[in-house]
Structures are given as structure tokens and as C-alpha cells.
C-alpha positions as CSV (number, residue, x, y, z in Angstrom):
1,X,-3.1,-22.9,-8.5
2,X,-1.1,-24.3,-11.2
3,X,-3.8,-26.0,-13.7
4,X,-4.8,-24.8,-16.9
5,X,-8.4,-25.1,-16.5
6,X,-10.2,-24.4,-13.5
7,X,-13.8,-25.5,-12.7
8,X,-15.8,-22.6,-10.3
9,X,-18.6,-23.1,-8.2
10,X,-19.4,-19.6,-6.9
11,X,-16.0,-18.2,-5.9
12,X,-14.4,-21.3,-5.3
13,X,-12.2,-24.2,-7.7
14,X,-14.1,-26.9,-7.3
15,X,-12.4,-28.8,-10.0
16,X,-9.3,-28.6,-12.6
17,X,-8.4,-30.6,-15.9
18,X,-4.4,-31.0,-17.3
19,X,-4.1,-30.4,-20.9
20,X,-1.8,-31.0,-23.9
21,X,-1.4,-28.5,-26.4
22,X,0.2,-28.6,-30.2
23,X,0.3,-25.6,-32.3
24,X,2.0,-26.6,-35.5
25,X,2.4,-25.3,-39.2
26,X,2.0,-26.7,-42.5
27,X,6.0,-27.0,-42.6
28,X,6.2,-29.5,-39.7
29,X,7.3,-26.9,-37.0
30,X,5.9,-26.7,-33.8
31,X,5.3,-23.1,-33.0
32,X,3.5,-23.4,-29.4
33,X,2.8,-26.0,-27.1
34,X,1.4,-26.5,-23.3
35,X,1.7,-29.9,-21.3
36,X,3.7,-32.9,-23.9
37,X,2.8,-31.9,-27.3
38,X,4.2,-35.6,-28.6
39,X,1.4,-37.1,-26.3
40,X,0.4,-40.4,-28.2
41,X,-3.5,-39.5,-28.1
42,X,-6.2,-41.6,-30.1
43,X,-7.8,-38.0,-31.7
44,X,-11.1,-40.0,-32.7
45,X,-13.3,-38.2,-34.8
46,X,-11.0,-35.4,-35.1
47,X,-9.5,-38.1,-37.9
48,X,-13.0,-38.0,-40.0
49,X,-11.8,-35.1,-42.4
50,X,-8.4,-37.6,-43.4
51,X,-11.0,-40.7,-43.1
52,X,-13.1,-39.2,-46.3
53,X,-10.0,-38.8,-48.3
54,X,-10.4,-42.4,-49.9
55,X,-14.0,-41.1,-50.4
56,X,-12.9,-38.8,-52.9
57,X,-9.6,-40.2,-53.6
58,X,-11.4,-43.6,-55.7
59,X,-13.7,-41.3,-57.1
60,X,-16.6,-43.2,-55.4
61,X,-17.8,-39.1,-54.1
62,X,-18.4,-38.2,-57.9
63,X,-19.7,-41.6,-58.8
64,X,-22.4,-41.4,-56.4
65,X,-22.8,-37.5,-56.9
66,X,-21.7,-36.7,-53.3
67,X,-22.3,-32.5,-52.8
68,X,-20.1,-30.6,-50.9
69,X,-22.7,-31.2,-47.9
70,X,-22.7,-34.3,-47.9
71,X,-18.9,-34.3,-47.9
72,X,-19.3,-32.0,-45.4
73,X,-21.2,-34.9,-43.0
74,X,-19.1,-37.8,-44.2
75,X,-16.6,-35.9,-41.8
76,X,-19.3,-35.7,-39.3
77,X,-20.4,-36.2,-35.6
78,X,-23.5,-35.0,-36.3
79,X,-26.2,-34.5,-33.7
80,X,-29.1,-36.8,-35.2
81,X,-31.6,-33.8,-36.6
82,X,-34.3,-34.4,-38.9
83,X,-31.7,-32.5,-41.9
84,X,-28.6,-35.2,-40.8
85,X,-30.8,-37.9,-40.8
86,X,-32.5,-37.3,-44.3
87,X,-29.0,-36.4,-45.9
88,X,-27.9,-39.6,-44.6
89,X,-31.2,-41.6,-46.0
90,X,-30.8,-39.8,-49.4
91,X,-27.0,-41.6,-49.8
92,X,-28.2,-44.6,-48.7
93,X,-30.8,-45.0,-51.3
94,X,-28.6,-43.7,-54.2
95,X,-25.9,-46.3,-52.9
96,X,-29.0,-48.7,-53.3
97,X,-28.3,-50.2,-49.8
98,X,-30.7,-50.2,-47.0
99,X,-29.9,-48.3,-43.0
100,X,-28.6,-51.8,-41.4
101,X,-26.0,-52.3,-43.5
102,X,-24.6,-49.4,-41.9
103,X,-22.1,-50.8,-38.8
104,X,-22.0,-47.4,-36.9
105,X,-24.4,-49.1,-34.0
106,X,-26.6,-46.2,-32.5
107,X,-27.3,-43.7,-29.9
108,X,-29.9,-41.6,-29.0
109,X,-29.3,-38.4,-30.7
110,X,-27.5,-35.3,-29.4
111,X,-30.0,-32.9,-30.2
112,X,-32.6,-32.6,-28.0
113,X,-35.5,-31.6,-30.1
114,X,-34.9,-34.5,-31.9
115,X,-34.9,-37.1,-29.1
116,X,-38.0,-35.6,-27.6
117,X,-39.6,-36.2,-31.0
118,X,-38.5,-39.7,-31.2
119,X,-40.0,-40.0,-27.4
120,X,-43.0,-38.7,-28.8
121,X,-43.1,-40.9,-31.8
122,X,-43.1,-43.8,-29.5
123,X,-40.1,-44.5,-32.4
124,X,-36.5,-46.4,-31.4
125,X,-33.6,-45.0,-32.7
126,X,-31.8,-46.5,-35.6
127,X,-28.4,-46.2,-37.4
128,X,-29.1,-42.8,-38.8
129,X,-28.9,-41.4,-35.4
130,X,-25.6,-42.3,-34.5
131,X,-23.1,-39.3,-35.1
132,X,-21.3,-40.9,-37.7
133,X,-23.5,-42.2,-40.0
134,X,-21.9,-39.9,-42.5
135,X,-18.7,-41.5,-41.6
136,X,-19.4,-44.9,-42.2
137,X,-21.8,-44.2,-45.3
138,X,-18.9,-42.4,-46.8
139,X,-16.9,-46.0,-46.5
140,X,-19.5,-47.8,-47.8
141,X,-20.0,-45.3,-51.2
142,X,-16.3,-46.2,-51.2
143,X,-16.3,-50.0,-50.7
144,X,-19.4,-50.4,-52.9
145,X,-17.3,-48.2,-55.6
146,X,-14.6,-50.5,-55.6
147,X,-16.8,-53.7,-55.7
148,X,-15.3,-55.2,-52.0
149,X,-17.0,-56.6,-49.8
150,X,-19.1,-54.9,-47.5
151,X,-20.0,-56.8,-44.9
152,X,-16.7,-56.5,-43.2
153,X,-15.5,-52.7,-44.5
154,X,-14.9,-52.0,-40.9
155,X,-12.3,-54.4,-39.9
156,X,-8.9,-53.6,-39.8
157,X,-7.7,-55.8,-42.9
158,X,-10.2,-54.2,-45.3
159,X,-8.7,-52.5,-48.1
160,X,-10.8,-49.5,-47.5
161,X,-9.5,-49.2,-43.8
162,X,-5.6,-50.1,-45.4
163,X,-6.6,-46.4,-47.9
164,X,-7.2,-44.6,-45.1
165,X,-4.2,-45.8,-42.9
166,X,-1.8,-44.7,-46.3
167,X,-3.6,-41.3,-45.8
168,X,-3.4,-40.7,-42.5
169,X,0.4,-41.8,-42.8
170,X,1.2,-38.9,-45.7
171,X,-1.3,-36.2,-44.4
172,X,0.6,-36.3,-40.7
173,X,3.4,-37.4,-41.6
174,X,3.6,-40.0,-38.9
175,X,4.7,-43.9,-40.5
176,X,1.7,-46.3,-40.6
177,X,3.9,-48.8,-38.9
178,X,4.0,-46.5,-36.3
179,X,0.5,-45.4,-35.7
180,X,-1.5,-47.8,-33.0
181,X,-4.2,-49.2,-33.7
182,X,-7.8,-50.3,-31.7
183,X,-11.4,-49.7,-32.2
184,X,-13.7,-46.4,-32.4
185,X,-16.9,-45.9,-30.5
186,X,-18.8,-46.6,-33.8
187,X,-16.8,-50.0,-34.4
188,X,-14.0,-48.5,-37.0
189,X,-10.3,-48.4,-36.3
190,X,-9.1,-45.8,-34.0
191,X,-5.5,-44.6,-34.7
192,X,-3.2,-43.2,-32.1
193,X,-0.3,-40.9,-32.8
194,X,1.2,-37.9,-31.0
195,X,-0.5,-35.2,-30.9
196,X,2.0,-32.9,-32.5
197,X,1.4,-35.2,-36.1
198,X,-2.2,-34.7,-35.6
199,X,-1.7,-30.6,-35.0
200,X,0.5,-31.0,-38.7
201,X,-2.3,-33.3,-40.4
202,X,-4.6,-29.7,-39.3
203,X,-2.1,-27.6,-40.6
204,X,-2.3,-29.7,-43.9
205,X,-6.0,-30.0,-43.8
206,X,-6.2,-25.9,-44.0
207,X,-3.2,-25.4,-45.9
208,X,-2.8,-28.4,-47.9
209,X,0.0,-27.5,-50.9
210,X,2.9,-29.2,-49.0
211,X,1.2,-32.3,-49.5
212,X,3.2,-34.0,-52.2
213,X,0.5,-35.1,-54.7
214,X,-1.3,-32.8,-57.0
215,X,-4.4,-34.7,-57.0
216,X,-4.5,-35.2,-53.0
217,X,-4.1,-31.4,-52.5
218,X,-7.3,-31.0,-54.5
219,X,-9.2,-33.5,-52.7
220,X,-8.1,-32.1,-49.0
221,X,-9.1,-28.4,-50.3
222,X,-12.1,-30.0,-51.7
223,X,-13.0,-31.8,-47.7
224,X,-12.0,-28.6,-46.1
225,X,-14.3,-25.9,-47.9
226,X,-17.0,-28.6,-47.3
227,X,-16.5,-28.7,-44.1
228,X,-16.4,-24.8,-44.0
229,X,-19.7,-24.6,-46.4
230,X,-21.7,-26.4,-44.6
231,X,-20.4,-26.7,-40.7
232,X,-24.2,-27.7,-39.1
233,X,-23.5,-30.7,-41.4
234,X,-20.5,-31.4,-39.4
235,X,-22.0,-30.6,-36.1
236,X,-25.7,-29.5,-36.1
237,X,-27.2,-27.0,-34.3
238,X,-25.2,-25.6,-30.8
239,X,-22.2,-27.4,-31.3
240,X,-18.9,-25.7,-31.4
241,X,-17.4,-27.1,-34.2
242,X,-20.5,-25.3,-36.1
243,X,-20.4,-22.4,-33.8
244,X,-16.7,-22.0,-34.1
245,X,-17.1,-22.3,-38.2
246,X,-19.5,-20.3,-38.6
247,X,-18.2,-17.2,-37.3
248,X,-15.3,-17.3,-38.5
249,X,-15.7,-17.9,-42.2
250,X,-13.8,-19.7,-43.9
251,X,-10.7,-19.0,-41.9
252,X,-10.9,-21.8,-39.4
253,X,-11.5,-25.3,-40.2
254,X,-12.7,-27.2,-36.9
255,X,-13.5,-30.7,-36.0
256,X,-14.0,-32.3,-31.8
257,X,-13.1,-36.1,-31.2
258,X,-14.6,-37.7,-28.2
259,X,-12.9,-38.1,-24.9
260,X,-11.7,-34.2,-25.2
261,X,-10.3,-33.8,-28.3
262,X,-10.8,-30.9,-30.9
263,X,-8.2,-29.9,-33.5
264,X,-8.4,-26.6,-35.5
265,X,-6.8,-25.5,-38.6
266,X,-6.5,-21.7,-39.5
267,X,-6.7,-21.4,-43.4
268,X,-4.5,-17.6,-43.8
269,X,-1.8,-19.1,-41.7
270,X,-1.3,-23.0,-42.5
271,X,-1.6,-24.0,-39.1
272,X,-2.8,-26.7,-36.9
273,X,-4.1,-26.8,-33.3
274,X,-4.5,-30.0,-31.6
275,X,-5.7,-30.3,-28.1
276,X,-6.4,-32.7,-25.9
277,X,-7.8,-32.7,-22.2
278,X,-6.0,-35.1,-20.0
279,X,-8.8,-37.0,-18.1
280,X,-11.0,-36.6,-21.3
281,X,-13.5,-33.8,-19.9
282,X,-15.2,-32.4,-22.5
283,X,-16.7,-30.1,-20.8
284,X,-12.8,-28.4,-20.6
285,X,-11.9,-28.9,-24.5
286,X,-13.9,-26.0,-25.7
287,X,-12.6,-23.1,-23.4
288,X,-8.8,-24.6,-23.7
289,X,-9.9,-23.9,-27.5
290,X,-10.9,-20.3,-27.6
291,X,-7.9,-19.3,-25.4
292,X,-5.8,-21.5,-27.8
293,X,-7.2,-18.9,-30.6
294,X,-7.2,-15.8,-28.4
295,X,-3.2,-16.2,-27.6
296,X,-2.8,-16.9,-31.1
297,X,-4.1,-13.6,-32.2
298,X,-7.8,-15.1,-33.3
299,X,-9.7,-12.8,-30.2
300,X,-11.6,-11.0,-32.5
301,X,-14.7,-8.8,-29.5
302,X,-17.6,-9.5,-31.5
303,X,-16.9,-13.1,-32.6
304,X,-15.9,-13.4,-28.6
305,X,-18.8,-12.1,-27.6
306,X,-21.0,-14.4,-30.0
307,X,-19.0,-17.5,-28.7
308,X,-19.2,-16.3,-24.9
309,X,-20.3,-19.7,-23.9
310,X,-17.5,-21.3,-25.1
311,X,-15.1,-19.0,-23.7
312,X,-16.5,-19.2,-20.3
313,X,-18.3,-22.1,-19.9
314,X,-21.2,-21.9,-17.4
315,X,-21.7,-24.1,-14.7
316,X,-25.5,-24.7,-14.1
317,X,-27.7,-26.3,-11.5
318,X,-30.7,-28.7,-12.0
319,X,-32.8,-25.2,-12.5
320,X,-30.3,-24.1,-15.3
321,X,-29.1,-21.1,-13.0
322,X,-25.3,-20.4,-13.5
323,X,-23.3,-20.8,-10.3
324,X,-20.3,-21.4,-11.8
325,X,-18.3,-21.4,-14.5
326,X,-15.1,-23.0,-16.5
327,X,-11.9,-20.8,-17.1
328,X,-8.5,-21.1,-18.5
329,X,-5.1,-20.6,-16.7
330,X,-2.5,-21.7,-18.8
331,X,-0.1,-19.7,-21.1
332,X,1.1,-21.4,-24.2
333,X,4.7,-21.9,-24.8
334,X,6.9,-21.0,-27.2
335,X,8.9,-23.4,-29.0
336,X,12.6,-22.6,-30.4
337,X,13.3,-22.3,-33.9
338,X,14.5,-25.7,-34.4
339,X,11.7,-28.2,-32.4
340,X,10.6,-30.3,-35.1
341,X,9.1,-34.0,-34.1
């Protein structure tokens, strides 16, 4: 059976997910690839790390004292604990602006510890919760910084949302004219370019001294060892992202987007990994990643063995016995010398 990831239930395939697969470097050339690596994907919140470059880039982070953890969750989707939330809360009230002005909407959070303590608490959930919070406080330090308005800072024509469209255009080298354009989950722009630029902006993002300013390169760096630093701000506890950071230290830089996205960067090499899962199945995106890593030469036994669940990914029942699991059957492809998109 020709699919790249199979589903099992006992023995048997119940299910399979088609993916797409960029491997790029830092010099614009795509090394490996699987399925249409120029697939025009919306990467989500896979962009957050090149959406918290204005952040830094007005100097609104220093203004407002930002750490490198709470860079770390302005590139967040962040699972709503008690430590996200109070970062979040903390910014707000040194921004001296209150939780609604935040235009994220809500959801009940990821974690589950958490929700079952809001149940508990006979409490609602509020903007906090939503997984990027950090994303959207970030704009506001921004917007607040360069006295605009901010009752409209997520709308397409806002100057803050024009900075991070000129970033994204440098950083992936992909023409903002080009780049399409709708709306986020949390209500921001969404940007859609193929996923070959996006596998470059990650080769940038952990290798940044191609980028042509002196002063951008610093602030990538600076977004990337946050993001290293402090990966349960970007995540939160059992996420891969985290996981994935964690054990690898320092030498992977890792963020998902929703509807089965997640783009790597490895630090040593200058190179970006973009994947994306064709009928947006998370639950394929993570094992497509770790045999992404282990072709590349990243199977490392004990950080393998650490990650299992990622790797193979169980399938449970209702009683949380495996009777399955998720596995991957693709090879990547090399690419000749000269593909460059």
C-alpha cells in the first residue's frame, strides 16, 4: 500500500493520510522532498515565530521588558495552564490594558488539568485561554508601542499586520504580492505560500545570517533561543513542539500550525523542514515528523525512545487500551543539485 502514513487497528490499515514534505537549507535549496513540496499551504501558527519579529523589530519587546519567556509564548499555541495564563496576565497589566482588549476569541484550554479546574471552579473561560494569547498580546505591546490604534490591530490594513507581511516576505523569501491572504482561527490574517518558502523561512529561523539585515538576524536568533529556552512556553506540558525541544537541546527549533502542519528547523545544519498532512489530520503530522528527522540522520535511540509516542502513535479505545497504532511508509526524496523554487 502506497501511503505514507498508515492508521492500524490490530493488524489491519484501517486508515491512511497523503503528505507533503520540504526539506530546505538556509541557501534556498531544496535538499529532500515527498508529495509537491511547492504546495500553496496556509502554515498557521507555524508563522508565529516570523509574526513576533515586529515585536522586537519596533523595539516595543524591550520597551515593555519582554523576557526571553515571554518571547518564547508570543510565538505560542499554548495549552491554557495556570503558568501560560499568568505570563499572559503579567503582559497585559504592564501594557496597562485589560484581557478583552485581546481579539484572540477563546477556547477551552488544551490541557486537561486545567479545564477540569475551570469545571471545578464553576469559572468560563476567557481570552487567556485561547492558545495564542501570546500571539496577539505580542501585537498589541507592538501597536500600543507605536501609538496605533488598537481596536482594529487585527485587520488586514493595520500597519502592524503590513510589518509582519514585509517580514514574512524577506524571512521566506516568497513576494508579499504573492502571498494569499484570509483569516486565522484566532481572527488574524492567515498567509498562504508554498510550502518549500515556508521549509526556507525554518532554515532562516535556525540559521538566520543569510538574512540580509544585521539587525533582523539578531532579532530572529533572539526568537529562536527563546523558543529553545523555554519550549513549555510555546507548547505546555505533552505537546510535541515541547517534547520535541526539549530533548534535543538547542539543536532543533520546532513549531505545529493547525490543520496538520509542523515546521522544524535544525540549528548545526541551517535547515528547514515543513510538513504538511493532506486532509489536515493531526493525528498523522507528528509521526511524518520524527521519520522526517530519523532519515535526516536526527534518530538519536535514547531521544527515540523518550519520544516513542510520537514515533508510533498509539491508537486507543474509550478504556485507553492501545489497539492500534499510526506508522510511517514514505521515503523522502532526493532533490538534484540544481531544484531551487
Amino acid at each position: 500500500m502506497n501511503k505514507p502514513i498508515l492508521v492500524y487497528r490490530g493488524q489491519y490499515v484501517e486508515s491512511t493520510h497523503n503528505i507533503h514534505v520540504a526539506v530546505v537549507n538556509k541557501e534556498g535549496r531544496l535538499l529532500y522532498s515527498y508529495g509537491n513540496p511547492n504546495r500553496m499551504t496556509f502554515p498557521r501558527s507555524s508563522m508565529k515565530p516570523f509574526q513576533a519579529i515586529p515585536l522586537l523589530e519596533t523595539g516595543a519587546a524591550d520597551a515593555y521588558s519582554y523576557s526571553n519567556a515571554e518571547i518564547a509564548i508570543a510565538c505560542a499555541s499554548h495549552a491554557g495552564e495556570s503558568f501560560h495564563r499568568e505570563t499572559i496576565l503579567q503582559l497585559l497589566e504592564r501594557l496597562g490594558i485589560k484581557e478583552d482588549h485581546l481579539q484572540c476569541g477563546t477556547h477551552t484550554p488544551w490541557n486537561l488539568t486545567s479545564y477540569k479546574e475551570l469545571l471545578r471552579n464553576g469559572e468560563d473561560v476567557t481570552p487567556v485561554f485561547s492558545n495564542c494569547s501570546g500571539k496577539h498580546t505580542g501585537m498589541l505591546a507592538t501597536v500600543i508601542h507605536m501609538k496605533e490604534n488598537i481596536s482594529n490591530y487585527r485587520e488586514v490594513e493595520h500597519p502592524h499586520q503590513r510589518r509582519i507581511l514585509e517580514a514574512i516576505d524577506e524571512i521566506c523569501d516568497f513576494p508579499k504580492e504573492n502571498i494569499k491572504l484570509s483569516v486565522d482561527g484566532c481572527g488574524v490574517p492567515v498567509h498562504q505560500l508554498p510550502l518549500y518558502h515556508v521549509a526556507l523561512g525554518y532554515a532562516r529561523l535556525a540559521s538566520p545570517d543569510s538574512i540580509k539585515s544585521e539587525k533582523r538576524i539578531n532579532i530572529v536568533k533572539r526568537i529562536r533561543n527563546s523558543m529553545m529556552e523555554f519550549p513549555e512556553m510555546v507548547g505546555g506540558t505533552s505537546r510535541f513542539d515541547t517534547d520535541l525541544m526539549n530533548a534535543y537541546q538547542g539543536r532543533i527549533v520546532s513549531k505545529a500550525g493547525a490543520e496538520a502542519v509542523q515546521c522544524m528547523g535544525l540549528v548545526e545544519e541551517g535547515i528547514g523542514i515543513a510538513i504538511k498532512v493532506e486532509d489536515g489530520g493531526a493525528r498523522a503530522v507528528n509521526v511524518a515528523a520524527m521519520e522526517v528527522l530519523s532519515q535526516l540522520g536526527y534518530k538519536e535511540e535514547k531521544i527515540f525512545a523518550e519520544l516513542e509516542r510520537y514515533v508510533h502513535a498509539p491508537v486507543l479505545n474509550a478504556r485507553k487500551e492501545k489497539i492500534g497504532e499510526i506508522c510511517a511508509n514514505f521515503e523522502l526524496e532526493m532533490a538534484s543539485s540544481i531544484e531551487k523554487y
